[in-house]
C-alpha positions in Angstrom: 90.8 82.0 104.3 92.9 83.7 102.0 93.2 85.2 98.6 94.9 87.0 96.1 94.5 90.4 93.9 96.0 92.5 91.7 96.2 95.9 93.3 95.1 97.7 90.3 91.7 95.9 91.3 91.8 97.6 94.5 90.4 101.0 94.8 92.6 104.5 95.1 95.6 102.6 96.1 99.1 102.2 94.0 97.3 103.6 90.5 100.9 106.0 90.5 102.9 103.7 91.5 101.6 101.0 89.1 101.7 103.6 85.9 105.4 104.9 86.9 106.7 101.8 87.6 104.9 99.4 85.2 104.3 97.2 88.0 101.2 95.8 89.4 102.2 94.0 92.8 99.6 91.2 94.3 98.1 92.1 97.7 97.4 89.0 99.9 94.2 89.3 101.6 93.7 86.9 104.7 90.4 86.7 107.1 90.8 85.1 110.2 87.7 84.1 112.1 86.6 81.1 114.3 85.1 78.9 110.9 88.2 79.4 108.4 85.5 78.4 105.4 82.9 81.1 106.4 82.8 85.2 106.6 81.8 86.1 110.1 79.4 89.2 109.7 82.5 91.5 111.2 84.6 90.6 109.0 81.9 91.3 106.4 81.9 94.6 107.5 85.2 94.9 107.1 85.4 93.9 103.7 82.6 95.9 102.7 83.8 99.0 104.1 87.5 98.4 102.4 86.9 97.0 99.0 84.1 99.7 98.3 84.5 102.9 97.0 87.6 104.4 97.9 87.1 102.6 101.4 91.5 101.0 100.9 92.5 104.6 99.8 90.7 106.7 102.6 92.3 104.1 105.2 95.4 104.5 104.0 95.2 108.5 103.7 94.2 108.9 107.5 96.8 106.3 108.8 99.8 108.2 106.7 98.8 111.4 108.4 100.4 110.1 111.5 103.6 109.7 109.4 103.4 112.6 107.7 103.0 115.1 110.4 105.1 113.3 113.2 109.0 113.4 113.4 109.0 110.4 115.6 108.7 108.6 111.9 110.7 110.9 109.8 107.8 111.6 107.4 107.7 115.2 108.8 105.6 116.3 105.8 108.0 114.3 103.6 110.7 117.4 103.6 113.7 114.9 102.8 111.7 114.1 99.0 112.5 116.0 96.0 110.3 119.2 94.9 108.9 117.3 92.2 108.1 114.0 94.4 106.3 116.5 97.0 104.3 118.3 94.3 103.1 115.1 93.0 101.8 113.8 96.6 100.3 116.7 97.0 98.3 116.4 93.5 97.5 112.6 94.2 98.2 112.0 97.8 100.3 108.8 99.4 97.6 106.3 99.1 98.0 106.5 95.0 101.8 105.4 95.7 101.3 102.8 98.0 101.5 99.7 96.8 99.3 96.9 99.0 101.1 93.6 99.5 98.6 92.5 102.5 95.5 93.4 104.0 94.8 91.4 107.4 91.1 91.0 108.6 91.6 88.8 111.9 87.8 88.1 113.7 89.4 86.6 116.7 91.9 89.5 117.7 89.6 91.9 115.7 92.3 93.4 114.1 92.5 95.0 110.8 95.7 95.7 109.2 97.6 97.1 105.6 100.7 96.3 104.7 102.2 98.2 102.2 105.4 99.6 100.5 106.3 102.8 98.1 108.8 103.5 96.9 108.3 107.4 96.6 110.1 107.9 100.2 112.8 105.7 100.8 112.4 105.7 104.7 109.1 104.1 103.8 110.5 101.8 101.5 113.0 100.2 104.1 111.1 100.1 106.6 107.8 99.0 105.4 104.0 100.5 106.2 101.6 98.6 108.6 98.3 100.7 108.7 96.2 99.7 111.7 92.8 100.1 112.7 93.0 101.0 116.6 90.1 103.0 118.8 88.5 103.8 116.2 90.5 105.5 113.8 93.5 104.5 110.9 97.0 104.4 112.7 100.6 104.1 111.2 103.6 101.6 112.0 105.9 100.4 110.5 106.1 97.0 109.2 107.6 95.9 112.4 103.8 96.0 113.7 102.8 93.2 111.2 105.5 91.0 112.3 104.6 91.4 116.1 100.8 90.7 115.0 102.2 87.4 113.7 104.4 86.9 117.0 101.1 87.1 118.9 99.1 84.9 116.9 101.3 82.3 116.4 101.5 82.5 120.5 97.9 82.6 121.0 96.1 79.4 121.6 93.3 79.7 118.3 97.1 79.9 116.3 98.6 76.9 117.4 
């Protein structure tokens, strides 16, 4: 099951992005399950606990602290942006520049997964964001995680 939104329409995510750039991407959202016409009730879950409140935007804030605070990524508190770029994450914070292009609510793997771009930090922009859900807490990747979720699905026998 799949659909499509606007990610102005999805809470505390890409609201800078959209009013600097004048751009308001879509965000593919797919759910995954056994019955492909029904929600499971984890999924539900899911849905409920992302597309309320600020659910998107606090998942997205505890995943880019990995990035932001680990020079593994290059984030390293995002020293390589300008003054001006840094003052303004600090007075919105990343998720308000992230832009959403999927979010991934799989019921047979149980995996939940963001993809995302910005393009406030060009290290993020090339490389692409894949926030993931993993013992129990928000986890960052890059987008080469989303393709290697795809790998193993299209490998898997319910993906055939």
């Amino acid at each position: 099951m799949a659909t499509t939104i606007k990610n102005s329409k999805l809470p505390g995510v890409a609201q800078r992005h959209i009013a600097e750039f004048n751009d308001d991407p879509d965000c593919e959202i797919y759910l995954r399950g056994e019955d492909p016409k029904n929600v499971s009730p984890w999924q539900q879950q899911a849905v409920d606990k992302l597309f309320t409140n600020e659910g998107l935007a606090d998942a997205v804030t505890e995943g880019m602290k990995e990035y932001e605070t680990n020079t593994k990524w290059g984030g390293n508190v995002y020293d390589e942006l300008s003054n001006e770029d840094r003052s303004n994450l600090r007075k919105y914070g990343i998720a308000a520049y992230i832009a959403l292009t999927g979010v991934v609510i799989d019921d047979l793997q149980h995996e939940l997964i963001l993809i995302g771009t910005t393009t406030i930090d060009g290290n993020l922009g090339e490389h692409g964001i894949a926030i993931y859900f993993k013992k129990g807490s928000w986890q960052f990747d890059t987008a080469d995680y989303y393709c290697n979720y795809l790998g193993r699905i299209e490998d898997s026998p319910a993906g055939r």
